[in-house]
N, CA, C and O atoms as a CHARMM CRD file, in Angstrom:
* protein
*
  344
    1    1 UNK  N    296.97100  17.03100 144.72000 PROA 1      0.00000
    2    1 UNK  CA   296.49300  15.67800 144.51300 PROA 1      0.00000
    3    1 UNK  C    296.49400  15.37000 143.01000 PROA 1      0.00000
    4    1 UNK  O    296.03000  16.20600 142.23400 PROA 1      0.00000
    5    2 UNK  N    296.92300  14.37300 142.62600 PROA 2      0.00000
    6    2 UNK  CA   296.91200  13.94400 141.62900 PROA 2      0.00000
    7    2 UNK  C    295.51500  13.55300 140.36500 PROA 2      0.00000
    8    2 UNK  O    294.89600  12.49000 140.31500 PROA 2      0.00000
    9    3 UNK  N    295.41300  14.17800 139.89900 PROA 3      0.00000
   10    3 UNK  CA   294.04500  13.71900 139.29300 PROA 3      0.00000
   11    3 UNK  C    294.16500  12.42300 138.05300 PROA 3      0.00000
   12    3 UNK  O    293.11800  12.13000 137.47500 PROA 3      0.00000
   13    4 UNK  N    295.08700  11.88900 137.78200 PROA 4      0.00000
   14    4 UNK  CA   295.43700  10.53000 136.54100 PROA 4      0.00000
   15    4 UNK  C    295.91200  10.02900 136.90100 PROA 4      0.00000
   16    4 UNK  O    296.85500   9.48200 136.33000 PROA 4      0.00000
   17    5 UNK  N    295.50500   9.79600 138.50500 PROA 5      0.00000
   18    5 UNK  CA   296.55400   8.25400 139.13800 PROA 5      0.00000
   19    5 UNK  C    295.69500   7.13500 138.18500 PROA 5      0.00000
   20    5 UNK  O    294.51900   7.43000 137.97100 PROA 5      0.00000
   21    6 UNK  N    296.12700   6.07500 137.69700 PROA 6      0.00000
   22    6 UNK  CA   295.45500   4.91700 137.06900 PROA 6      0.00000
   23    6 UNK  C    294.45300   5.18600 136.15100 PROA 6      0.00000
   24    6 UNK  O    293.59600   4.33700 135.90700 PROA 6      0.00000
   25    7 UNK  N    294.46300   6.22200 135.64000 PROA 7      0.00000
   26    7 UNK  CA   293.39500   6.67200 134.40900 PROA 7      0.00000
   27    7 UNK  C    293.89200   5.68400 133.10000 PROA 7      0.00000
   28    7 UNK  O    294.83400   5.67100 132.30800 PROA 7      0.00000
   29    8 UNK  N    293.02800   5.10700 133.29200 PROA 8      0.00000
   30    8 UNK  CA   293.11200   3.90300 132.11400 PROA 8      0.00000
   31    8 UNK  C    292.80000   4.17900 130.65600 PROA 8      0.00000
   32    8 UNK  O    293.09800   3.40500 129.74700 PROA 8      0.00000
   33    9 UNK  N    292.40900   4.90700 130.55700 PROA 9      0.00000
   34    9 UNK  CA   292.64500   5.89000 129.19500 PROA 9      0.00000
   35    9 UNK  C    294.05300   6.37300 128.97700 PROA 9      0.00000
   36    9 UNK  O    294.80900   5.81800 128.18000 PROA 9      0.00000
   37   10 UNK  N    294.39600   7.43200 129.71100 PROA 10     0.00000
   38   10 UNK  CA   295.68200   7.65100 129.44300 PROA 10     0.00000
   39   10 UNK  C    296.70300   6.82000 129.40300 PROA 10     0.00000
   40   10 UNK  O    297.69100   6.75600 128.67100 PROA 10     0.00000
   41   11 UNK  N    296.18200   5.95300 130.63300 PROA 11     0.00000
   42   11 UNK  CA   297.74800   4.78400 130.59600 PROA 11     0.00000
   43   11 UNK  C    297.51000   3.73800 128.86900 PROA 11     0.00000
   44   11 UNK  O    298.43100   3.23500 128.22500 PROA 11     0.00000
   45   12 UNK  N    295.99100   3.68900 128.51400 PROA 12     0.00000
   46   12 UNK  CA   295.89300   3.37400 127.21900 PROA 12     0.00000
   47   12 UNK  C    297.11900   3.85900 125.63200 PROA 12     0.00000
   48   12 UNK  O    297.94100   3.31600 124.89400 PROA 12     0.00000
   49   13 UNK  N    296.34900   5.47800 125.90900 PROA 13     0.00000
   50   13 UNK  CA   297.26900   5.85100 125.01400 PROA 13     0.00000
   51   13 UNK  C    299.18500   5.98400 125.03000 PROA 13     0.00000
   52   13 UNK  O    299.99900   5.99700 124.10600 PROA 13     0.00000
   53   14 UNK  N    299.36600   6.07600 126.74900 PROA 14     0.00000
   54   14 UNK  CA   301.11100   6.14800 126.62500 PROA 14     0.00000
   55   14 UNK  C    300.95700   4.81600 126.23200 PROA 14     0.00000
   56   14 UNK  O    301.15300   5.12800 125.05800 PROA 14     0.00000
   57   15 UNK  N    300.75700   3.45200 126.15800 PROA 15     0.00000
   58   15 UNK  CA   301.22900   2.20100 125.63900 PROA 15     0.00000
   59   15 UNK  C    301.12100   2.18500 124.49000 PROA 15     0.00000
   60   15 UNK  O    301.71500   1.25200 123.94900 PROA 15     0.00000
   61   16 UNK  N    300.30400   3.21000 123.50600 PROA 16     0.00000
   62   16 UNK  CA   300.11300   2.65100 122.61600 PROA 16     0.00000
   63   16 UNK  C    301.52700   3.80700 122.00300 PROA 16     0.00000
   64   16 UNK  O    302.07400   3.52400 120.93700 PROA 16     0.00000
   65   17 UNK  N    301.93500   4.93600 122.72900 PROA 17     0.00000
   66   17 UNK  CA   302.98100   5.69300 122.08800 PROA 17     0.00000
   67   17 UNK  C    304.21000   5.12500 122.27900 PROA 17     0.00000
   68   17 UNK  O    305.09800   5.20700 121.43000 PROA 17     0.00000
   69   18 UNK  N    304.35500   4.47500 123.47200 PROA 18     0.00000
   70   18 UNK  CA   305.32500   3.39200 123.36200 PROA 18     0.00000
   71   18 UNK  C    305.41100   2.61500 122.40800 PROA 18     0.00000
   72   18 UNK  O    306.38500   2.89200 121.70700 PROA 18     0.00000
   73   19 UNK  N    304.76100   1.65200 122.01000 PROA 19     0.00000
   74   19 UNK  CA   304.66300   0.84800 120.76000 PROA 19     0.00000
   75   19 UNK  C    304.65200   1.12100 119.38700 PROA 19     0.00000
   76   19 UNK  O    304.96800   0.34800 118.48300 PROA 19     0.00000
   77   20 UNK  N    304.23100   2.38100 119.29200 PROA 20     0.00000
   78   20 UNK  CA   304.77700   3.76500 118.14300 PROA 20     0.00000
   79   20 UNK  C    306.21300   3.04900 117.98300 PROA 20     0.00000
   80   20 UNK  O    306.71500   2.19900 117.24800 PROA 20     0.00000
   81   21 UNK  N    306.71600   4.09500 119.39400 PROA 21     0.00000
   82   21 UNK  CA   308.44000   4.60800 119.73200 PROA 21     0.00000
   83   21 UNK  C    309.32800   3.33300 119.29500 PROA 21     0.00000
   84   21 UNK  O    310.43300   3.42100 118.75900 PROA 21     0.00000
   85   22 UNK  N    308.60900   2.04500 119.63800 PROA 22     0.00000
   86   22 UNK  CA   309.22100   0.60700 119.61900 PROA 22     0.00000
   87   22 UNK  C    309.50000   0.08600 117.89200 PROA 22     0.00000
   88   22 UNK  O    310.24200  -0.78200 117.43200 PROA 22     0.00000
   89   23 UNK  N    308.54100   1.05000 117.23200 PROA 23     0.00000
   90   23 UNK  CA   308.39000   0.28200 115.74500 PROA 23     0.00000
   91   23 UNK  C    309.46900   0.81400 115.58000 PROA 23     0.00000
   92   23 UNK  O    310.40500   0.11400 115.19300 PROA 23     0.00000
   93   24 UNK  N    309.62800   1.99600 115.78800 PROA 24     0.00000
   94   24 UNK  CA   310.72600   3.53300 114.75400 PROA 24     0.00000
   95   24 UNK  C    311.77900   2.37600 115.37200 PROA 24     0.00000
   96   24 UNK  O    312.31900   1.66100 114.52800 PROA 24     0.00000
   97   25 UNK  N    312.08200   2.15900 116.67300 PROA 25     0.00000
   98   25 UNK  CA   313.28700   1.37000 116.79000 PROA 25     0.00000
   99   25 UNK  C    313.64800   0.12800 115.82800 PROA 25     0.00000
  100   25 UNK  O    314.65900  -0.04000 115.14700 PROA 25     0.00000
  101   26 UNK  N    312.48900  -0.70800 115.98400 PROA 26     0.00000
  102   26 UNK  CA   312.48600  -1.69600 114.65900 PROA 26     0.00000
  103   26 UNK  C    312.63600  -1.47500 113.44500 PROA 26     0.00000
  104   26 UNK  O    312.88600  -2.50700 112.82200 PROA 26     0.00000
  105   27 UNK  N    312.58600  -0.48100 112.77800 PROA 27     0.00000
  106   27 UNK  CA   312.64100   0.22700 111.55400 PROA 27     0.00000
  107   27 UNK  C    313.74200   0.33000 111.77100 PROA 27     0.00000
  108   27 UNK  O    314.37600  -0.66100 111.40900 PROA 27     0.00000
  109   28 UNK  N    314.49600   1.33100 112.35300 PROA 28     0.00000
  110   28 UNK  CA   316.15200   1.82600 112.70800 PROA 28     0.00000
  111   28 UNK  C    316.79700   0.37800 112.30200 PROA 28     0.00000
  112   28 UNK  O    317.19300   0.09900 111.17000 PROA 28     0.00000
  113   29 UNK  N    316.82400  -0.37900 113.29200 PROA 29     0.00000
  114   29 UNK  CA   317.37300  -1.63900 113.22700 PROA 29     0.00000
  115   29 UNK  C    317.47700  -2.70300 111.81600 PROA 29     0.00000
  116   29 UNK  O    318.37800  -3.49400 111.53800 PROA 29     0.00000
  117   30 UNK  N    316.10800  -2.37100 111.00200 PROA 30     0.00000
  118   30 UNK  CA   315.95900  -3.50300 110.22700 PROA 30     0.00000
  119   30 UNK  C    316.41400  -2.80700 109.15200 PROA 30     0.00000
  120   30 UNK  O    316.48400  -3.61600 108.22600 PROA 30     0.00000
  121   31 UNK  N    316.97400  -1.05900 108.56400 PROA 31     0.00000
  122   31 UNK  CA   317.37900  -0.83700 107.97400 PROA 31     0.00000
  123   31 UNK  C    316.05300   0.27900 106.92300 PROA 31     0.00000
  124   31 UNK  O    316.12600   0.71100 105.77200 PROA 31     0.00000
  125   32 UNK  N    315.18500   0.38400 107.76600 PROA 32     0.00000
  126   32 UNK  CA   313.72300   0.75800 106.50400 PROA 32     0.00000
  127   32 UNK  C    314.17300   2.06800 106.05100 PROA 32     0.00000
  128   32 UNK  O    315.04500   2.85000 106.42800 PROA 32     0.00000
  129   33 UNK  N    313.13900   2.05600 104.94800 PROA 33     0.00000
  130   33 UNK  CA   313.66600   3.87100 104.61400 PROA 33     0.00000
  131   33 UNK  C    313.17500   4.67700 105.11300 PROA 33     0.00000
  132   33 UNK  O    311.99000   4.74100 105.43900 PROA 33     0.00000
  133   34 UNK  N    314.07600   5.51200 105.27700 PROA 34     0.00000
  134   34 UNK  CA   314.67400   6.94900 105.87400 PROA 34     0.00000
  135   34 UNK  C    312.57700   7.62000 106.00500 PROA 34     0.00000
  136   34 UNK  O    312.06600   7.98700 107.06200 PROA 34     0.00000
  137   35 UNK  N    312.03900   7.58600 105.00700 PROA 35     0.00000
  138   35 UNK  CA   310.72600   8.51200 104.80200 PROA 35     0.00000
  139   35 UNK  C    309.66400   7.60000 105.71600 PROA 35     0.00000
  140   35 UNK  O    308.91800   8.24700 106.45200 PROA 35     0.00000
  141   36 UNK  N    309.54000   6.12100 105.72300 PROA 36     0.00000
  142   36 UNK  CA   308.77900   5.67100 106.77000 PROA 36     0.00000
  143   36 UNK  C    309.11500   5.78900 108.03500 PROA 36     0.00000
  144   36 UNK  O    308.23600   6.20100 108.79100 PROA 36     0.00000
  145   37 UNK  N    310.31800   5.49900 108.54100 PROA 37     0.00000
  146   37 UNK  CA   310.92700   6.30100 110.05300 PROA 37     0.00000
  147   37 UNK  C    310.35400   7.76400 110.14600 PROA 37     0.00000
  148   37 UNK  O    309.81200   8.14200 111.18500 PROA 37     0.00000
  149   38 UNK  N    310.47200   8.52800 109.12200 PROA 38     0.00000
  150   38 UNK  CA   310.29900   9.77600 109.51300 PROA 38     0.00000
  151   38 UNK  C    309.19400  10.38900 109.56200 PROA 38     0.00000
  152   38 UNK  O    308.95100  11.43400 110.16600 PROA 38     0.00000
  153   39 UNK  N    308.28200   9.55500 108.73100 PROA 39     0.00000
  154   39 UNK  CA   306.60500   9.15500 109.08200 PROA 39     0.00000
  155   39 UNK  C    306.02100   8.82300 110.48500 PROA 39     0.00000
  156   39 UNK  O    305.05300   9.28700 111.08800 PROA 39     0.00000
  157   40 UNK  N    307.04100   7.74900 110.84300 PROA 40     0.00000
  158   40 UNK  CA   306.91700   7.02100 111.96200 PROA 40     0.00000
  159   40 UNK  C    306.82900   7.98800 113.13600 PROA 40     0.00000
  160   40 UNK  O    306.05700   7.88900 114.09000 PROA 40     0.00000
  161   41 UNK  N    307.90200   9.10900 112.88200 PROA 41     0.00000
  162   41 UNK  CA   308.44000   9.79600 114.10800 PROA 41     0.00000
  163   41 UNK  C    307.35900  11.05300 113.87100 PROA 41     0.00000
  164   41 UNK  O    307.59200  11.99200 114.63100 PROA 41     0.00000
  165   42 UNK  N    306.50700  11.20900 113.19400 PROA 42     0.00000
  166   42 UNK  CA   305.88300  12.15300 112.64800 PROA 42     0.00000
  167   42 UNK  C    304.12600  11.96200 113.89600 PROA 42     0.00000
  168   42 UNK  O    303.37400  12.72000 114.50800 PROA 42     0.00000
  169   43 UNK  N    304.28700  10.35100 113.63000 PROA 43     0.00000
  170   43 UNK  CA   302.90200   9.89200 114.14800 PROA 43     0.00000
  171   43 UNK  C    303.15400  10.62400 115.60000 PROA 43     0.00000
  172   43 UNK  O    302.64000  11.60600 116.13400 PROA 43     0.00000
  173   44 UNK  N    304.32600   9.56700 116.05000 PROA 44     0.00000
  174   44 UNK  CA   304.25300  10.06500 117.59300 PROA 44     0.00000
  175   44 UNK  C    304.68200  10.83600 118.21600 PROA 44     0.00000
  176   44 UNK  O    305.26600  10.48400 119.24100 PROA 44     0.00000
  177   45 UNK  N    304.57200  12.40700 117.83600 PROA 45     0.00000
  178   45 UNK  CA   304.74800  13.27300 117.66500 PROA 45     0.00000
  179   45 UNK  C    303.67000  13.84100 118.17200 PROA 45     0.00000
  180   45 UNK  O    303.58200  14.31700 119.30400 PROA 45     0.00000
  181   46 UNK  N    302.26800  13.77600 116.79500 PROA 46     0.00000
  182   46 UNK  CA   301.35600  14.04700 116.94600 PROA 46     0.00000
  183   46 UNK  C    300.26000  13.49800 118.20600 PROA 46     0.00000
  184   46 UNK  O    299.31600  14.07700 118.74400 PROA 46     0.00000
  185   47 UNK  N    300.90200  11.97700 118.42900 PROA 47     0.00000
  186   47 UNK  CA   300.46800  11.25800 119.77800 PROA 47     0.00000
  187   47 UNK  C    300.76300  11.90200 120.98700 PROA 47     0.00000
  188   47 UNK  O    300.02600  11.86800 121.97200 PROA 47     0.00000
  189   48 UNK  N    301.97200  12.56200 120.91100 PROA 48     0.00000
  190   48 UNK  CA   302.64600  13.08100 122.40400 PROA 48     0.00000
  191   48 UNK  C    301.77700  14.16900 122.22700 PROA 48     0.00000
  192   48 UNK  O    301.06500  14.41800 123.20000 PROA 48     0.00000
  193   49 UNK  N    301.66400  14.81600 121.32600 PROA 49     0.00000
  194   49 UNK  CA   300.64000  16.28000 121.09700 PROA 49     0.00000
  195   49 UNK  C    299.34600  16.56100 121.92100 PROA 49     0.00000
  196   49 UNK  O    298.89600  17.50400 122.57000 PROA 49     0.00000
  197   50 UNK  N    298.90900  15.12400 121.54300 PROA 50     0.00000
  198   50 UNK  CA   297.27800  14.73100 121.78500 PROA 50     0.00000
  199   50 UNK  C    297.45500  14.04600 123.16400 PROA 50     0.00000
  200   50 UNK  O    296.39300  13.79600 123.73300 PROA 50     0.00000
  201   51 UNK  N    298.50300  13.72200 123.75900 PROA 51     0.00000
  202   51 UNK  CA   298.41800  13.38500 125.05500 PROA 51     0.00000
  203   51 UNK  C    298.54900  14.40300 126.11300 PROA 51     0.00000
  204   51 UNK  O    297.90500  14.28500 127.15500 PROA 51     0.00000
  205   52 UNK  N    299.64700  15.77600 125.82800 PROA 52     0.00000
  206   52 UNK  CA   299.99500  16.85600 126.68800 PROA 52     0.00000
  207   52 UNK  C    298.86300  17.25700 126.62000 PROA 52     0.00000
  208   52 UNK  O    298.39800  17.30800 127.75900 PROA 52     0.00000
  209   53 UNK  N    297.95100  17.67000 125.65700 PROA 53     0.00000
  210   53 UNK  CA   296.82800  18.56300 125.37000 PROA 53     0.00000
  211   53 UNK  C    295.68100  17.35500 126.37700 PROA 53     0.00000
  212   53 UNK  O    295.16800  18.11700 127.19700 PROA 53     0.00000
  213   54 UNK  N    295.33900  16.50100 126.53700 PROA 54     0.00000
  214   54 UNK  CA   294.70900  16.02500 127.28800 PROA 54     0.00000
  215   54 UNK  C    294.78000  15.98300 128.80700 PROA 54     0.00000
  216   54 UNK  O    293.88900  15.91900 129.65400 PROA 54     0.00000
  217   55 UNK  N    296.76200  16.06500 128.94600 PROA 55     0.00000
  218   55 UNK  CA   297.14100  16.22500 130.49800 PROA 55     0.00000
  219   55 UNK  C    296.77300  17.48700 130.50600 PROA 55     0.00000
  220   55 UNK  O    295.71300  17.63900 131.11300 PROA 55     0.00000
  221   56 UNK  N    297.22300  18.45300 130.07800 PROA 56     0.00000
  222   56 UNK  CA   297.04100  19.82500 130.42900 PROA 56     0.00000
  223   56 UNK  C    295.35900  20.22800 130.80200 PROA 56     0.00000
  224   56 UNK  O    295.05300  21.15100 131.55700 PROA 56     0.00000
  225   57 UNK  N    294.49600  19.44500 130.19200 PROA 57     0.00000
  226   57 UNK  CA   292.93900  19.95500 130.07400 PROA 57     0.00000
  227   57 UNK  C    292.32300  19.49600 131.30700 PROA 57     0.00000
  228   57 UNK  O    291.41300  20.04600 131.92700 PROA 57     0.00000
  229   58 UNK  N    293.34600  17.69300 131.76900 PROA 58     0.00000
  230   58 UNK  CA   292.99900  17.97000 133.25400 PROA 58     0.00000
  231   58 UNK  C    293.83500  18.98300 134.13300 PROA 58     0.00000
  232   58 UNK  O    293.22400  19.75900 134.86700 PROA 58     0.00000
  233   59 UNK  N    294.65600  18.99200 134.10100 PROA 59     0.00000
  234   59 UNK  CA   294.98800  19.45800 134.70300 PROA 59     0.00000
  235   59 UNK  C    294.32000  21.13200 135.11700 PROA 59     0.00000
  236   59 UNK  O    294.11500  21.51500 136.26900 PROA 59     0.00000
  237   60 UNK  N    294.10100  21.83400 134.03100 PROA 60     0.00000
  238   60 UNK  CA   292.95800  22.84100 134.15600 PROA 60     0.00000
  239   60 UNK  C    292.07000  22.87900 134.99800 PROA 60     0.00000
  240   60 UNK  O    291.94400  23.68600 135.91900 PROA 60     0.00000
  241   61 UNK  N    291.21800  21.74300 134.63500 PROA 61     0.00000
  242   61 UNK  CA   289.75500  21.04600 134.93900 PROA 61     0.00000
  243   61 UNK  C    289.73000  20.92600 136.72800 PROA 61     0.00000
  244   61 UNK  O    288.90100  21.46400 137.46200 PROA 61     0.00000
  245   62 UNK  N    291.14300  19.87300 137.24200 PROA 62     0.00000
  246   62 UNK  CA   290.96400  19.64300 138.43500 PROA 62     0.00000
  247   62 UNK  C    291.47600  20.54200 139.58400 PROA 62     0.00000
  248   62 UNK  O    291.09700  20.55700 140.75500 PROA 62     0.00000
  249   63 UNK  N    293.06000  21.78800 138.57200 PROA 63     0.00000
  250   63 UNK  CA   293.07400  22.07500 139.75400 PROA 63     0.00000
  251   63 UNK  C    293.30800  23.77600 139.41700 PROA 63     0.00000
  252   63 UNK  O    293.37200  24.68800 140.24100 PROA 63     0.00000
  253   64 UNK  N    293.39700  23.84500 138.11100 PROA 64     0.00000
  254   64 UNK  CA   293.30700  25.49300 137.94200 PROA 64     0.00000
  255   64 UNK  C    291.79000  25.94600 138.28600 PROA 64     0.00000
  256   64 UNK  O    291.81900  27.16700 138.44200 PROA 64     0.00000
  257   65 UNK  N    290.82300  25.58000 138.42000 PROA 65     0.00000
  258   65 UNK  CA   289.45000  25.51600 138.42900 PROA 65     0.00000
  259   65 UNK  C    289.30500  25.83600 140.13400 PROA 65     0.00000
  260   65 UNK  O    288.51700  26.60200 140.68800 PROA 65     0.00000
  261   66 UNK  N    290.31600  24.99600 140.71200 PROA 66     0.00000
  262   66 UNK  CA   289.54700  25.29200 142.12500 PROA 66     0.00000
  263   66 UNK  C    290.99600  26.45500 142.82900 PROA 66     0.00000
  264   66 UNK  O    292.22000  26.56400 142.90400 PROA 66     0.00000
  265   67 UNK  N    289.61100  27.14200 143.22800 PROA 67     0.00000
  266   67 UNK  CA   290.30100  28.68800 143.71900 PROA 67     0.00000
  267   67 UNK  C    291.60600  28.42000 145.02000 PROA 67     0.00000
  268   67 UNK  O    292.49600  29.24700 145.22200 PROA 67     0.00000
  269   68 UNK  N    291.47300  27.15700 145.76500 PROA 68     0.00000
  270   68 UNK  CA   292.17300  26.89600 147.09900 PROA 68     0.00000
  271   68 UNK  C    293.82400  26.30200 146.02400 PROA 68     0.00000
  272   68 UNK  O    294.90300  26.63500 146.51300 PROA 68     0.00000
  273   69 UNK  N    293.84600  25.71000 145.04300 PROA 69     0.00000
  274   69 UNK  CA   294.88300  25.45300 144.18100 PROA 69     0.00000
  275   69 UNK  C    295.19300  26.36700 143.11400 PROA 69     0.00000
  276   69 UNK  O    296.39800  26.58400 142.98600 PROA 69     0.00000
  277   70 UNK  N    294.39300  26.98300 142.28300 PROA 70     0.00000
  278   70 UNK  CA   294.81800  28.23000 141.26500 PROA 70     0.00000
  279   70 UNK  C    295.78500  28.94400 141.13300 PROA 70     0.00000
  280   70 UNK  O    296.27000  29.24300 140.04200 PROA 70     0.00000
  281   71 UNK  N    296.26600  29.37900 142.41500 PROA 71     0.00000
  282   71 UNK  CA   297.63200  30.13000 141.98800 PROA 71     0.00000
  283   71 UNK  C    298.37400  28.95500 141.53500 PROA 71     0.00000
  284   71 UNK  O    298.37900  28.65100 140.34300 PROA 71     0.00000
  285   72 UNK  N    299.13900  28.12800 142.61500 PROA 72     0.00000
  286   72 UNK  CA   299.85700  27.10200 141.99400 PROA 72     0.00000
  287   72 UNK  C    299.93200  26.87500 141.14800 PROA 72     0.00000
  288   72 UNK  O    300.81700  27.24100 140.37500 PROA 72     0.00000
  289   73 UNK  N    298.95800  26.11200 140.90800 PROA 73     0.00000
  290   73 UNK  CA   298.47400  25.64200 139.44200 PROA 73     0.00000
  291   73 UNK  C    298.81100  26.11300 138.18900 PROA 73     0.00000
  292   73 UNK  O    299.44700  25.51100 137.32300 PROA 73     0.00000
  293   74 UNK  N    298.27300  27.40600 138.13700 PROA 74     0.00000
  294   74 UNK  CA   298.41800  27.70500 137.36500 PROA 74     0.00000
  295   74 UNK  C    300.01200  28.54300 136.82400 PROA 74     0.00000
  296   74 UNK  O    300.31100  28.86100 135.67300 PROA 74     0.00000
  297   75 UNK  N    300.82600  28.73500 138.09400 PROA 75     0.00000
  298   75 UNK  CA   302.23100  29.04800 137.69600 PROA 75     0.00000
  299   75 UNK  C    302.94900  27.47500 137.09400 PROA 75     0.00000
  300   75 UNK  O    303.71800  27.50500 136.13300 PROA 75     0.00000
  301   76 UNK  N    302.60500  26.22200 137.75000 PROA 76     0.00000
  302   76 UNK  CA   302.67900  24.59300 137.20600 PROA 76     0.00000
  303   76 UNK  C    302.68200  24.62600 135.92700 PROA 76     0.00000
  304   76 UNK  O    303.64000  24.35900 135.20100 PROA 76     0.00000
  305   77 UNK  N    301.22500  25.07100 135.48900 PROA 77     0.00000
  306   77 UNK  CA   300.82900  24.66700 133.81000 PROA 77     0.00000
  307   77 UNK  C    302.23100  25.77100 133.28300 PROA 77     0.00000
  308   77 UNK  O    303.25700  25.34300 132.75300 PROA 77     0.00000
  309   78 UNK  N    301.88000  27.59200 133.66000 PROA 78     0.00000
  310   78 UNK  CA   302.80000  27.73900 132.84100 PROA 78     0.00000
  311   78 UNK  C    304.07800  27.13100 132.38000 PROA 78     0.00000
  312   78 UNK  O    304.30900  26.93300 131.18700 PROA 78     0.00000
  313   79 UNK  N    305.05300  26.78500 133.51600 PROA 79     0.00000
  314   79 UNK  CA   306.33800  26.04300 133.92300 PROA 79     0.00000
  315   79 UNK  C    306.29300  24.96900 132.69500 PROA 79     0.00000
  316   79 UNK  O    307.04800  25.04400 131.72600 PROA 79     0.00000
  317   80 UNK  N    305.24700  23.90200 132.88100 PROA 80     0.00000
  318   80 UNK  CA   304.94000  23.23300 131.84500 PROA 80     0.00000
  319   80 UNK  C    304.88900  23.53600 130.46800 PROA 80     0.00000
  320   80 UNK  O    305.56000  22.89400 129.65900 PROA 80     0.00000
  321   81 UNK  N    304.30200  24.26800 130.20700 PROA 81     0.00000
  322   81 UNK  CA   303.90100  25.07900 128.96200 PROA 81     0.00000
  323   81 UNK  C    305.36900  25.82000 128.04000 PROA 81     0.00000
  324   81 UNK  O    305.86000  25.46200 126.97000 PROA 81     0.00000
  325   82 UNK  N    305.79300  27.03800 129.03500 PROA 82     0.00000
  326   82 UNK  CA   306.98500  27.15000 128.36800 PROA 82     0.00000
  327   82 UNK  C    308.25400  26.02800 127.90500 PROA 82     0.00000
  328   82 UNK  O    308.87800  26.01500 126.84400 PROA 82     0.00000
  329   83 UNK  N    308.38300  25.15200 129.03100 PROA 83     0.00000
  330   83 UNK  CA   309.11400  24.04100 129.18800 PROA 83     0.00000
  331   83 UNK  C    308.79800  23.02200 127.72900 PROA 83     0.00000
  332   83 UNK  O    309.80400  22.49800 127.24900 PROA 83     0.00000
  333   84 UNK  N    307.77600  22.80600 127.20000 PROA 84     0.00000
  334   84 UNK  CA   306.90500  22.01400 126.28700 PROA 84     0.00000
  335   84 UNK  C    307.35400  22.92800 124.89700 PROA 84     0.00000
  336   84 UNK  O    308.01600  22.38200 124.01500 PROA 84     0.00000
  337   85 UNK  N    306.94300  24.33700 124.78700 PROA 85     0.00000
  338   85 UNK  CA   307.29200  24.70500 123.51300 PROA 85     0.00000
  339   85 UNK  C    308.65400  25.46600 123.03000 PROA 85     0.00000
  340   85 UNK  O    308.85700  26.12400 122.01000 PROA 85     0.00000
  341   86 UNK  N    309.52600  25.14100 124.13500 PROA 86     0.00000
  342   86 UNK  CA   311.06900  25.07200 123.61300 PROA 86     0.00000
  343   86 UNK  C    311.69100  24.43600 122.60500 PROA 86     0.00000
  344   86 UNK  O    312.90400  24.57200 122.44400 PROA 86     0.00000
C-alpha cells in the first residue's frame, strides 16, 4: 500500500523542484552564465536529495517497520538505494 498517495507536502516540494528544473531551462535558453546554471543545477540537486531522504524515511516508517511487509521492503529500499547512488 502506498503510503504518499496525495501527501501534500511532498507533492509541495516536487512542484517546487520542478520550477527549480524550469528556471535552469530558462537560463539555458536566455543564454545566462555558465556558474548560475550550475548553481541552479546545484540547488536541485540538493532538493532531489532532501526529497529521496524523506521518501525513503517513509518508506521505512510505513512499511520496513511492519514485520507482515519487512522482508519486501526492505529488499525495495535496498533496490532503491543502490539504484540512487550509482
Amino acid at each position: 500500500m502506498a503510503h504518499i498517495k496525495n501527501d501534500k507536502k511532498i507533492l509541495v516540494r516536487v512542484r517546487r523542484i520542478r520550477g527549480q528544473i524550469e528556471s535552469i531551462e530558462r537560463s539555458i535558453e536566455n543564454g545566462n552564465d555558465c556558474y548560475a546554471v550550475l548553481q541552479q543545477t546545484a540547488a536541485v540537486r540538493g532538493a532531489l536529495g532532501g526529497l529521496m531522504a524523506e521518501l525513503i524515511e517513509g518508506h521505512i516508517r510505513h512499511h520496513v517497520n511492519d514485520p507482515a511487509e519487512r522482508e519486501q521492503a526492505t529488499g525495495e529500499l535496498m533496490q532503491i538505494v543502490r539504484s540512487y547512488l550509482r
